[in-house]
C-alpha positions in Angstrom: 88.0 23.6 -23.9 89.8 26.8 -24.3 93.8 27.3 -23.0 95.0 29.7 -21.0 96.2 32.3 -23.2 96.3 36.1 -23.9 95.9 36.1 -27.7 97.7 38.4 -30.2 100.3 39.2 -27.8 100.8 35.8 -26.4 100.6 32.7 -28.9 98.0 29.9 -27.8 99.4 26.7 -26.5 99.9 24.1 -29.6 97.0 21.7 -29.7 95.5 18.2 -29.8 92.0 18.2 -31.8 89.3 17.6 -29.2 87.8 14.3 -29.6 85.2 14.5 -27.2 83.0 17.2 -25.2 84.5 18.7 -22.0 82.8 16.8 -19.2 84.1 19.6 -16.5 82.1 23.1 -16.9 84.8 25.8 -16.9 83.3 29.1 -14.6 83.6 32.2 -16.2 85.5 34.5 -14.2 83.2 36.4 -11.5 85.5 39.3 -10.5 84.4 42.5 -12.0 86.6 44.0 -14.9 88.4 47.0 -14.4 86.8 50.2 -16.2 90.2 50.0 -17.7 93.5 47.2 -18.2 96.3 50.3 -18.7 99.1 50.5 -16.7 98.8 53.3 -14.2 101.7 55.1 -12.5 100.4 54.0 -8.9 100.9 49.9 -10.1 104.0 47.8 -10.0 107.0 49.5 -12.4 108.1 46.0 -13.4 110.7 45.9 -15.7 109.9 49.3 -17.4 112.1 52.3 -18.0 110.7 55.8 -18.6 112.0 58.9 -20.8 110.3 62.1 -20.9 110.8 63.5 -24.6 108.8 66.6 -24.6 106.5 68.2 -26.8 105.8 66.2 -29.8 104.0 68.0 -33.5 101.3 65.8 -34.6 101.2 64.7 -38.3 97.5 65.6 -38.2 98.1 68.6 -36.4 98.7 70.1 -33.3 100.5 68.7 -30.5 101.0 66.7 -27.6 102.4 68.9 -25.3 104.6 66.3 -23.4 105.4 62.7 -24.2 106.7 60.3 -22.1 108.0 56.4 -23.8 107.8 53.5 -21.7 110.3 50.9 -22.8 112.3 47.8 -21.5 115.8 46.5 -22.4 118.3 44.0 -22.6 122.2 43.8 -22.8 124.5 46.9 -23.2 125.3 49.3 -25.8 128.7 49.7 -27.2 130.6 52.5 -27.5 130.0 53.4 -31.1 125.8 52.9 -29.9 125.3 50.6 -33.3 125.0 46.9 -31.4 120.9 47.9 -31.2 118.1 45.8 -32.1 114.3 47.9 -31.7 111.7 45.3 -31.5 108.1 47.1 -31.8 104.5 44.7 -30.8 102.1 44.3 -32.2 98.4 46.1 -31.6 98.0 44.2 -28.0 101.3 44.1 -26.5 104.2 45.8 -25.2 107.7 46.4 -24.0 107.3 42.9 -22.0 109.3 40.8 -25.1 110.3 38.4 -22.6 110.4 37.9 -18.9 108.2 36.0 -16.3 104.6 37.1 -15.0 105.0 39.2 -12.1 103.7 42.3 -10.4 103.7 45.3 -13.1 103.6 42.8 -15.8 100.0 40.4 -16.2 101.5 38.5 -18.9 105.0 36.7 -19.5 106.9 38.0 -22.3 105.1 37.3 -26.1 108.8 36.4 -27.9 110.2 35.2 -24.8 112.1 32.8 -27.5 113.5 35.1 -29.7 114.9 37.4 -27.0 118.2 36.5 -24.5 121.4 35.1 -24.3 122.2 32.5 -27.4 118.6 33.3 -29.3 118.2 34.8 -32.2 118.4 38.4 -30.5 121.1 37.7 -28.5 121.7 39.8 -25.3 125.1 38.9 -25.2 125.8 40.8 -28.4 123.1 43.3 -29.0 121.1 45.7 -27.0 117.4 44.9 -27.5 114.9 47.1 -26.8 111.2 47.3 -26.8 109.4 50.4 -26.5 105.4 50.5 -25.6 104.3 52.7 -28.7 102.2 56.3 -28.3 99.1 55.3 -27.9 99.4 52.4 -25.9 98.5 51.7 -22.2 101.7 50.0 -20.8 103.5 53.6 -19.6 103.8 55.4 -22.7 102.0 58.1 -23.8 98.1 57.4 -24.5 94.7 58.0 -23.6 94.6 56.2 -20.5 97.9 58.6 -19.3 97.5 62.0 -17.1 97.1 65.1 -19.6 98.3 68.1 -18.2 95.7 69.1 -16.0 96.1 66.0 -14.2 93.4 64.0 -15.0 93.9 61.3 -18.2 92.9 62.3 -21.8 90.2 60.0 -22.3 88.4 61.1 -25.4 90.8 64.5 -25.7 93.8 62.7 -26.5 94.4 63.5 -30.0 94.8 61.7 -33.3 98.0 59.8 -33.8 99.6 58.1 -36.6 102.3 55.8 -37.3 104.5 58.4 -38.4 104.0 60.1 -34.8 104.5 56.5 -33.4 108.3 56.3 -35.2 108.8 60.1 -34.3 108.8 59.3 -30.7 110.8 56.0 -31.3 113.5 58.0 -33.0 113.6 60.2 -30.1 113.8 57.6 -27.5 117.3 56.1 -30.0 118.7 59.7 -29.4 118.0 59.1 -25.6 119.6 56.2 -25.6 122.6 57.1 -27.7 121.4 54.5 -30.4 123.5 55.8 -33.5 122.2 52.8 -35.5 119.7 49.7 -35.4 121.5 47.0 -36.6 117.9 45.2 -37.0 114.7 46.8 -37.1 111.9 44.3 -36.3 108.3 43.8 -35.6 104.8 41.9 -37.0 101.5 43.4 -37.8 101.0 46.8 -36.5 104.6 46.8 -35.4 105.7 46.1 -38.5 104.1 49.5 -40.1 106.5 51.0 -37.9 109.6 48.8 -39.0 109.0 49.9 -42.8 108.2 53.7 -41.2 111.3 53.3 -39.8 113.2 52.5 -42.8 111.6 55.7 -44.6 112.0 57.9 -42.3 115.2 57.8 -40.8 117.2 55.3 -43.6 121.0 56.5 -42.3 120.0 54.7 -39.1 118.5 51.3 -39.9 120.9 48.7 -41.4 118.3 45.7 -41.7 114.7 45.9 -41.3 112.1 42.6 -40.7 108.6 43.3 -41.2 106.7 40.4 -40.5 102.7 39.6 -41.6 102.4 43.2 -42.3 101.5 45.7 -45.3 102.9 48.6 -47.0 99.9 50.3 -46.8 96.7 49.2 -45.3 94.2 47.5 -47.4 90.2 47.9 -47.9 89.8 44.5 -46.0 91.9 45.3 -43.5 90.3 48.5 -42.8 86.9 46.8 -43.2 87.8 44.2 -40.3 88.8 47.1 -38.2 85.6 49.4 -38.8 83.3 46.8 -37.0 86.3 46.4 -33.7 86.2 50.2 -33.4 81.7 49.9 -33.8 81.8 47.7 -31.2 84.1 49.6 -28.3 82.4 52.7 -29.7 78.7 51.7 -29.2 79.1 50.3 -25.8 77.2 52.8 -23.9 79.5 52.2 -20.6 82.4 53.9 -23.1 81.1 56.8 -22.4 82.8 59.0 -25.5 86.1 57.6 -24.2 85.7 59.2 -20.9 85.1 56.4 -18.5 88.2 56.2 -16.0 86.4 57.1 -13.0 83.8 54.3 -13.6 83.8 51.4 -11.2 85.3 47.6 -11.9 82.2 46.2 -14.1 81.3 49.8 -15.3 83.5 50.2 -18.1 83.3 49.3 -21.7 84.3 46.0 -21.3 81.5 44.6 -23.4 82.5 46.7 -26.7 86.6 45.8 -26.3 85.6 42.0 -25.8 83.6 41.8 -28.5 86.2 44.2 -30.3 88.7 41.7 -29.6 86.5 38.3 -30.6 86.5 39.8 -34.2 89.9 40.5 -34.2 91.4 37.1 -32.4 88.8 35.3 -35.2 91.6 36.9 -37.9 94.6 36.3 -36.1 93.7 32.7 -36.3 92.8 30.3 -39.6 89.9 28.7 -40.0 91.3 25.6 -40.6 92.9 25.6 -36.7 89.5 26.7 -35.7 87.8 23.9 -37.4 90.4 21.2 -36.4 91.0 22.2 -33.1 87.2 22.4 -32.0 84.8 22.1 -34.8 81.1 21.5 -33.2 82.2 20.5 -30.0 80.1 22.2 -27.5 81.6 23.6 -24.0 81.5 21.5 -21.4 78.5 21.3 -19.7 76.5 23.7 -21.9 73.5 23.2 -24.3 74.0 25.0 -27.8 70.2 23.7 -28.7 68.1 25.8 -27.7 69.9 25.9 -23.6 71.6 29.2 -23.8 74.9 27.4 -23.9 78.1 27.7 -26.2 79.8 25.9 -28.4 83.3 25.5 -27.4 84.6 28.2 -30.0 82.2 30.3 -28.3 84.0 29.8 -25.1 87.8 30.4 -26.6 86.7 33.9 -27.8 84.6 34.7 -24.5 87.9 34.2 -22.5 90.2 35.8 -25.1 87.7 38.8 -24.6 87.5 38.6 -21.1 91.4 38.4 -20.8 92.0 41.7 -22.5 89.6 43.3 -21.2 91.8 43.1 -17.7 94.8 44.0 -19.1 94.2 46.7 -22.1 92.3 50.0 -22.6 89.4 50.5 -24.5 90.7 53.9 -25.7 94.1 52.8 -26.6 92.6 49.8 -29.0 90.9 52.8 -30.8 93.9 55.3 -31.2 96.0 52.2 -32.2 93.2 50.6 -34.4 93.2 54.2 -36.1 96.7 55.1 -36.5 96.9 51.2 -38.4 93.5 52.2 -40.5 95.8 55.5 -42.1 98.9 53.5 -42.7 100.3 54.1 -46.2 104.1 54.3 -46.5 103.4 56.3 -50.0 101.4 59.1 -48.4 103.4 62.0 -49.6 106.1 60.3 -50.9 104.5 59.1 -54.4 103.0 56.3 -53.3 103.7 52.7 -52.2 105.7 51.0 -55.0 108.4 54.4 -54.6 108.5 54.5 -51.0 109.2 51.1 -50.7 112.1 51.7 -53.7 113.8 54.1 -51.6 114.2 51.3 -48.8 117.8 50.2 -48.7 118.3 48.6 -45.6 118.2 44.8 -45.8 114.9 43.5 -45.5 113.7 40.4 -44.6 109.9 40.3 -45.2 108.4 37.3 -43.4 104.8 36.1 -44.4 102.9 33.1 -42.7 101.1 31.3 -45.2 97.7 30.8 -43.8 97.3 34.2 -43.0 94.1 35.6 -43.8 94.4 39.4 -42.2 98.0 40.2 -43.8 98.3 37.7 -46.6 101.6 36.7 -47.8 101.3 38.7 -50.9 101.6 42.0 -48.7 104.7 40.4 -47.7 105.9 39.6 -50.9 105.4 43.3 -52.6 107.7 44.2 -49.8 110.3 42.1 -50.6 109.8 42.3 -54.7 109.8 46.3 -53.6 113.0 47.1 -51.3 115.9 47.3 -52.9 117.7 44.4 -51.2 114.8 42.2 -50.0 114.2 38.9 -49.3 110.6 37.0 -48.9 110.5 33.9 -46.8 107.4 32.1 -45.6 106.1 30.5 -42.6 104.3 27.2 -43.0 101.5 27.5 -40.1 98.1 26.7 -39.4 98.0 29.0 -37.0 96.6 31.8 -39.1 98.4 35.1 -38.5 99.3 34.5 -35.3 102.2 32.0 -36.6 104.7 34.4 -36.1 104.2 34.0 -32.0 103.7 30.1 -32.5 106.3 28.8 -34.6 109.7 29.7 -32.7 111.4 27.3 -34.0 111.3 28.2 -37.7 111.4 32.0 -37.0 114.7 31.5 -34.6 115.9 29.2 -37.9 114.7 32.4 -40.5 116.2 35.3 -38.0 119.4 33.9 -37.3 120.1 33.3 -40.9 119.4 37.0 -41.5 121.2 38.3 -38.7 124.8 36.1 -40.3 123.9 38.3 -43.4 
């Protein structure tokens, strides 16, 4: 009953309410799960390039003592270096925006439809690129990378926030010679970065999109992500965060699936849910009193059992976190005048049934900017609109992007 699909970082397949139980049991997968899903430097490179920026100062002190961004890219810069596009993911993704499923790379790209020549982000005029943040588990940076005595961090790997996140971004720009982005972009946790962005370097962003994202993180928001981080932490296989010598089915796979099932229940709207499988049970299985699942059941087993393979416990923690203590007013007093001082062109983009970033997050964005505009996604697809609904994001971007 459930599609083939990676969740957050991959949009479901669009579907056809079930009318009728599943006659066909699906088998849940039977190899073991790797004690961890990061990117290692002994595995495929795939498309990704590497820069090593040195030592980076901490916002909540001390230091990592060498940084190294994984990114991927598209196109060419010009001369002047001000043809750029930066497109940051979300929690679960990464530098693959778009490109096929191949060695290095588990998944296709999540915005495959946004990114190349004649889209919205054309290649042919701009030069796109997508870093992994710090923190993640796709080659930059993060708990599941080596620390310097050669073995990863694990549970030393110190406390990052967005404003670290952007501080290595802004490093990897100089790298690359980026003078200036004509577009800033990126949804849910990748959009805290796009407003960071704006803040904190404003002479090199002309246009900014945040999209289902918040200035600052809100008390259900936070409350959502408390019980993800109870879960990864209270698996006893997670060990403290120190579990990358355990063997494939020793890890803390339970904790991040079920980490993930309350999460992917956000991303989506309860309307979808309900339409798309209601009390339909899986095929094959007994709900009443057999042990069996209903077929919802099922769609957030294999969204669990899908990141599990291809994330890291630790990194869903140090990412979780740094999104837990985003506020674009800390220090700068508050929200409503950190968002004033924003005068790149903003398009905030808001999908209306979203219930973990709720269109009026988006809106106090727009009302908030000094040159902002709000425009809505009409979705019942729940937060995760903004990876389903190509067609009316291409529509919104490309209007932006012809100013």
């Amino acid at each position: 009953m459930y599609p083939v699909t990676t969740g957050q970082a991959e949009p479901d397949e669009r579907y056809v309410r079930p009318t009728r139980p599943a006659r066909r049991r699906r088998t849940r997968p039977t190899e073991p799960v790797p004690a961890s899903g990061a990117w290692r430097e002994d595995h495929p490179i795939g498309n990704r390039q590497f820069v090593d920026l040195g030592p980076l100062q901490l916002e909540a002190g001390g230091q990592l003592p060498q940084v190294t961004m994984s990114y991927e890219s598209w196109g060419h810069l010009n001369e002047a270096g001000d043809n750029a596009i930066l497109v940051l993911h979300a929690l679960t993704g990464g530098s693959h925006v778009t490109g096929d499923q191949e060695p290095g790379h588990p998944s296709a790209g999540w915005w495959a439809e946004m990114v190349g020549p004649g889209r919205p982000l054309d290649t042919d005029r701009y030069f796109v690129v997508a870093p992994n943040v710090l923190g993640g588990c796709q080659g930059s940076t993060g708990p599941s990378s080596d620390a310097p005595n050669g073995t990863p961090w694990g549970s030393r790997f110190p406390y990052v926030t967005v404003r670290d996140q952007v501080a290595a971004e802004i490093e990897l720009a100089d790298h690359l010679g980026v003078s200036t982005w004509q577009l800033v972009i990126g949804a849910s946790m990748g959009g805290h970065r796009v407003l960071e962005w704006a803040v904190t370097a404003p002479e090199r962003v002309a246009a900014i999109a945040p999209i289902a994202t918040s200035a600052a993180t809100s008390a259900d928001q936070i409350a959502w992500a408390h019980a993800q981080l109870g879960a990864i932490r209270a698996d006893p296989k997670f060990r403290g965060g120190d579990y990358y010598d355990a063997a494939p089915g020793d890890g803390p796979h339970v904790g991040l699936g079920i980490a993930r099932q309350i999460a992917h229940t956000t991303y989506r709207s309860s309307y979808e849910l309900d339409e798309r499988f209601g009390r339909i049970p899986q095929g094959g299985e007994n709900p009443l009193g057999g042990g069996g699942r209903f077929a919802v059941q099922s769609y957030l087993d294999h969204h669990a059992d899908k990141l599990s393979r291809r994330f890291d416990a630790n990194s869903y923690v140090a990412l979780t976190q740094s999104m837990l203590t985003h506020d674009l007013g800390r220090d700068r007093g508050g929200t409503d005048e950190a968002l004033a001082s924003i005068r790149a062109r903003t398009l905030a983009l808001a999908v209306d049934s979203d219930r973990l970033f709720p269109p009026s997050q988006s809106r106090r964005i727009a009302d908030g900017v000094q040159n902002g505009t709000y425009r809505e996604l009409r979705s019942d697809h729940g937060h995760d609109g903004f990876l389903v609904e190509n067609e009316q994001v291409a529509q919104i971007l490309a209007e932006f992007l012809q100013g």
